[in-house]
C-alpha positions in Angstrom: -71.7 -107.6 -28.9 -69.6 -105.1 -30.8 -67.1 -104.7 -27.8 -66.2 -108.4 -27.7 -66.3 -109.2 -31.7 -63.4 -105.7 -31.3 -61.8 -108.2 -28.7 -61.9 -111.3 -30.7 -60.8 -110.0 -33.4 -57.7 -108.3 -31.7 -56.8 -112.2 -30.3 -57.0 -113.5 -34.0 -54.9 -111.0 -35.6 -52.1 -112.0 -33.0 -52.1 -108.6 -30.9 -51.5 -109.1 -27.1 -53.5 -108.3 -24.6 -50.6 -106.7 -22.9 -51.1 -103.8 -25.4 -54.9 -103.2 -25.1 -54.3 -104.0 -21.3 -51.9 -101.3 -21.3 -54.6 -98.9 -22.8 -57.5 -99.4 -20.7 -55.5 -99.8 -16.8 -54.9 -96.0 -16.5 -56.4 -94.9 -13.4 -54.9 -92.9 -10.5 -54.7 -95.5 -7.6 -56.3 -94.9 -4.5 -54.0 -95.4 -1.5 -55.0 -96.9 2.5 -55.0 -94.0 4.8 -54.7 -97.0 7.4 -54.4 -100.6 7.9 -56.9 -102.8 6.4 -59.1 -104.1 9.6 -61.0 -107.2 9.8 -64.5 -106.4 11.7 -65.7 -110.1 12.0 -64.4 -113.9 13.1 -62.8 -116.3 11.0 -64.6 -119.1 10.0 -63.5 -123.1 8.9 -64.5 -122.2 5.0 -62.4 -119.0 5.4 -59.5 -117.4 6.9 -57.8 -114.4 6.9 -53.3 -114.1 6.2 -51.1 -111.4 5.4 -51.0 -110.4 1.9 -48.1 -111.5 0.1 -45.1 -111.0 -2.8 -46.7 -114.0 -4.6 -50.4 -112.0 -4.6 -48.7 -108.9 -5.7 -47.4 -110.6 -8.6 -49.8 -112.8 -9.5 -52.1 -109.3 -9.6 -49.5 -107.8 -11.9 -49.3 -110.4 -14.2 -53.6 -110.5 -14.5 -53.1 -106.8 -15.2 -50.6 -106.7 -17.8 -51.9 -109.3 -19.8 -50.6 -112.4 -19.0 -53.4 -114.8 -18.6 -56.3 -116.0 -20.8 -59.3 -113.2 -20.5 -62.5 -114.8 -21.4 -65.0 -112.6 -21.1 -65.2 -108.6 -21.4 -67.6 -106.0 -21.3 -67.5 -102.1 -21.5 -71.3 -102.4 -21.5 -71.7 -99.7 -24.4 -74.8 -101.1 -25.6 -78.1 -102.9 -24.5 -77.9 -105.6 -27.1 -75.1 -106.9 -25.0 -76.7 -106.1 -21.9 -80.0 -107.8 -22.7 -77.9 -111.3 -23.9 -75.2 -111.4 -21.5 -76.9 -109.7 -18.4 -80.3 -110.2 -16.0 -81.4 -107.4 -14.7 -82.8 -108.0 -10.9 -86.1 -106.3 -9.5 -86.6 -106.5 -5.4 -87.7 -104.6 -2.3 -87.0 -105.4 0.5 -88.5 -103.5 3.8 -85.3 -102.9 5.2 -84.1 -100.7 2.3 -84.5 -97.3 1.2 -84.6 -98.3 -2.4 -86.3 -101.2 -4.1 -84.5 -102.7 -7.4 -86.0 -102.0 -10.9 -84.9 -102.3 -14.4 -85.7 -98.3 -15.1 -82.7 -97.7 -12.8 -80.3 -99.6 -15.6 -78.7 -97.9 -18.6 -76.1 -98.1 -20.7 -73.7 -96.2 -22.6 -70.3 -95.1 -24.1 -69.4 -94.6 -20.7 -70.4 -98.0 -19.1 -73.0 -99.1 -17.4 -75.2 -96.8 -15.2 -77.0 -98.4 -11.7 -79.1 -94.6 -11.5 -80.8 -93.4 -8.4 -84.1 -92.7 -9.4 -87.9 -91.3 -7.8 -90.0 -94.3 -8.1 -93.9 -94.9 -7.1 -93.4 -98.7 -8.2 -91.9 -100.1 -4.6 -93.6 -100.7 -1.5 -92.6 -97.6 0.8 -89.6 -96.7 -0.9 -89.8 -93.9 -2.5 -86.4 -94.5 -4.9 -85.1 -97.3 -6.8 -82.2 -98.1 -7.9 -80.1 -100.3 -10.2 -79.2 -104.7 -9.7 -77.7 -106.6 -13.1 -76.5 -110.2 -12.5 -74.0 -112.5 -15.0 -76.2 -114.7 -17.2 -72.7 -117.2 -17.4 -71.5 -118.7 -14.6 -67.7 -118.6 -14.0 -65.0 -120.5 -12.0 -61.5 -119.7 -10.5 -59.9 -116.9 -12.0 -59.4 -113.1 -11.9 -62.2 -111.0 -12.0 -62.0 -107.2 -12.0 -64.0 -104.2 -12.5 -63.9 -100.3 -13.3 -66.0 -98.3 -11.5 -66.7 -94.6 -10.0 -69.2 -94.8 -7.1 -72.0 -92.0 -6.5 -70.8 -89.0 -4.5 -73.3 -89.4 -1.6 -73.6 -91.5 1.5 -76.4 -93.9 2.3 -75.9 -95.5 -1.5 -74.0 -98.9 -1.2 -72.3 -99.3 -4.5 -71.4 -102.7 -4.8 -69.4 -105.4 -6.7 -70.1 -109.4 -5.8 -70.2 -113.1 -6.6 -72.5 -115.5 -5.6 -71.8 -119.4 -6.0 -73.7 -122.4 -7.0 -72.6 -123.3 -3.2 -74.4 -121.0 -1.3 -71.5 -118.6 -0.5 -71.4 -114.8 -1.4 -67.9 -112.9 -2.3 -68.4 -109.2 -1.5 -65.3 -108.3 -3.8 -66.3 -104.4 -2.9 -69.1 -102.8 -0.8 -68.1 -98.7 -1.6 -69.6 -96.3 0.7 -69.0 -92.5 0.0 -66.9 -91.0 0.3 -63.7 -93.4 1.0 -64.7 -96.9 2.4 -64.9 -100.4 0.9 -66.5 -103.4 3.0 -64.9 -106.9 1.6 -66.3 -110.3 2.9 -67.0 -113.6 2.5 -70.5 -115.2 3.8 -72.3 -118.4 3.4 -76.2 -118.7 3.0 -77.5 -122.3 4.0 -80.0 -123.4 2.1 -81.6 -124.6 5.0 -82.4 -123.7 8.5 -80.8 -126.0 10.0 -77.3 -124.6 9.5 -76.9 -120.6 10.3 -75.7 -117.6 8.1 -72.2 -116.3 9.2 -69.8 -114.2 7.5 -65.8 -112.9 7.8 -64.3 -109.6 6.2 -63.1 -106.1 7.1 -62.7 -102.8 5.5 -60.6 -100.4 4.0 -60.3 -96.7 4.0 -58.9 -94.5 1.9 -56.8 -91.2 1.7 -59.1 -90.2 -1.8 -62.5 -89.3 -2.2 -63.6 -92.6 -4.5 -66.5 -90.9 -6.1 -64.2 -88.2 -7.6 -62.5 -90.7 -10.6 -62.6 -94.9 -11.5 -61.0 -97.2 -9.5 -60.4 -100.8 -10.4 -61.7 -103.4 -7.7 -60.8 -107.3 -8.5 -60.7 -110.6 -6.9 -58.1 -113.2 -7.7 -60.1 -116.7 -6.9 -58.4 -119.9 -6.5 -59.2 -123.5 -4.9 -57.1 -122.8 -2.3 -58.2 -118.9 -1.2 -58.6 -115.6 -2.4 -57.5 -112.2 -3.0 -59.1 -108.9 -2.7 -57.6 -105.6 -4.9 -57.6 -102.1 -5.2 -56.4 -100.6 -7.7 -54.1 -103.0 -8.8 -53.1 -103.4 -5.3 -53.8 -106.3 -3.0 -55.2 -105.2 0.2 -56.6 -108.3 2.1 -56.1 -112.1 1.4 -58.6 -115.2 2.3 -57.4 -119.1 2.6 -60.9 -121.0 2.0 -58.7 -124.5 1.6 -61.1 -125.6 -1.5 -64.7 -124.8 0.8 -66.1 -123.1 -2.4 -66.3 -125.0 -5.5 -69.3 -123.3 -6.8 -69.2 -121.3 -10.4 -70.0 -117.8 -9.5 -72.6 -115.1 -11.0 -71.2 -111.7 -11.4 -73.3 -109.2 -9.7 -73.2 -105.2 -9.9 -75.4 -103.5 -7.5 -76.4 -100.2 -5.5 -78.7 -99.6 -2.7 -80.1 -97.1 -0.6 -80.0 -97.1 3.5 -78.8 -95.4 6.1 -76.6 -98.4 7.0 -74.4 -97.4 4.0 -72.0 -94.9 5.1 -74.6 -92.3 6.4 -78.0 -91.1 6.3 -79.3 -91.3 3.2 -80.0 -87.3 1.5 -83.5 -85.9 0.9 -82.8 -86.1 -2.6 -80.4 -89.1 -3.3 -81.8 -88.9 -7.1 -79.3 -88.7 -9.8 -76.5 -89.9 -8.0 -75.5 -93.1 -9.6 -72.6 -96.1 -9.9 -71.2 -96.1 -13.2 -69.0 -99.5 -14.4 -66.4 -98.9 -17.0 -65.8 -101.9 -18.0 -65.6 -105.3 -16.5 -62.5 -108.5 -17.0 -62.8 -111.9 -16.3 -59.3 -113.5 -16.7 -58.8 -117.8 -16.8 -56.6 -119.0 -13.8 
């Protein structure tokens, strides 16, 4: 609760964001080593178009400042954690890790998802870390900070979920260079099926070696995907999703995730930075 009475207090006293904005954005930016691809159909509720001028600038202008932020976190403390945050405990059989709040911490340097030796799951013999949004949020900008843990088989991920069944992968990072993004809806019942559009996106840096910022920009009409201040893919979902979304932070063990997981994938954790939501 500190971090955001710091930010409220900056909007009183009639300091813009730009300046704090201009503080906090430093971050070498991770560049494609080759063209986004797209791995799975379109679908009605989404489609995929070139990225755009207009999605380049709109970015910017999240980035420098320009827009109403409403919520921000640096999660340096587990007051905030506890108020603002639910942490999320599963285990699912086609895992390597199961999901338990020992695997959550929090400090100066952000929020820790750590990769841990547990006997508490079912056959895993890790868990690891799961925190969802206890707000619910709308269209807008939302962008992260994080540094993603240097091994493969650990899915270090940043998503949404709406009130409408759909799930926003903003960023699925797999060691050492890879993000999956996607868009997928869950029915709620059987008779619809699940389906699911996205791609992927590699790049010339090792991502587990320094931060990166990952964001979506959500509107009515579509949505876009960024790196590092850069868009790199673009979705028009032509008002399908109307749902407020929870915020969810993530990681995971499999050998689905880039690689076979290590004999000893303890310690190696997902750290977040900080985390902006931004009005439309």
């Amino acid at each position: 609760m500190l971090q955001r009475t710091w930010r409220d207090g900056w909007i009183r006293s009639g300091v813009t964001l730009a300046i704090w904005l201009s503080l906090v954005q430093i971050c070498a930016a991770a560049t494609l080593s080759s063209p986004v691809s797209w791995g799975s159909p379109d679908q009605p509720w989404g489609k995929r178009r070139a990225v755009t001028a207009a999605d380049r600038a709109a970015i910017a202008a999240y980035r420098s400042g320009h827009k109403a932020l409403i919520y921000s976190t640096n999660f340096a403390g587990t007051s905030e954690l506890q108020a603002d945050w639910t942490t999320v405990s599963d285990d699912s059989p086609g895992n390597q890790s199961c999901r338990r709040s020992d695997s959550i911490g929090t400090s100066a340097g952000g929020l820790r998802l750590k990769t841990l030796p547990s006997t508490a799951c079912r056959t895993a013999r890790w868990s690891t870390g799961y925190v969802a949004s206890k707000a619910k949020y709308g269209y807008g900008f939302f962008e992260a900070r994080i540094k993603i843990a240097d091994i493969q088989g650990l899915n270090n991920a940043v998503w949404l979920t709406t009130d409408d069944n759909f799930e926003i992968d903003i960023a699925e990072v797999r060691y050492p260079n890879y993000i999956h993004f996607g868009l997928q809806y869950w029915p709620p019942t059987k008779a619809e099926q699940h389906a699911g559009m996205g791609g992927g996106a590699s790049f010339k840096e090792n991502l587990s070696s320094s931060f990166h910022d990952v964001g979506l920009l959500r509107t009515l009409t579509g949505m876009v995907y960024e790196v590092d201040g850069e868009p790199i893919a673009a979705v028009v979902t032509n008002g399908a999703m109307k749902g407020a979304v929870t915020i969810r932070f993530s990681t995971v063990l499999g050998d689905w995730a880039g690689g076979k997981v290590p004999d000893h994938p303890e310690n190696h954790d997902m750290m977040v930075q900080w985390l902006h939501v931004f009005a439309p």
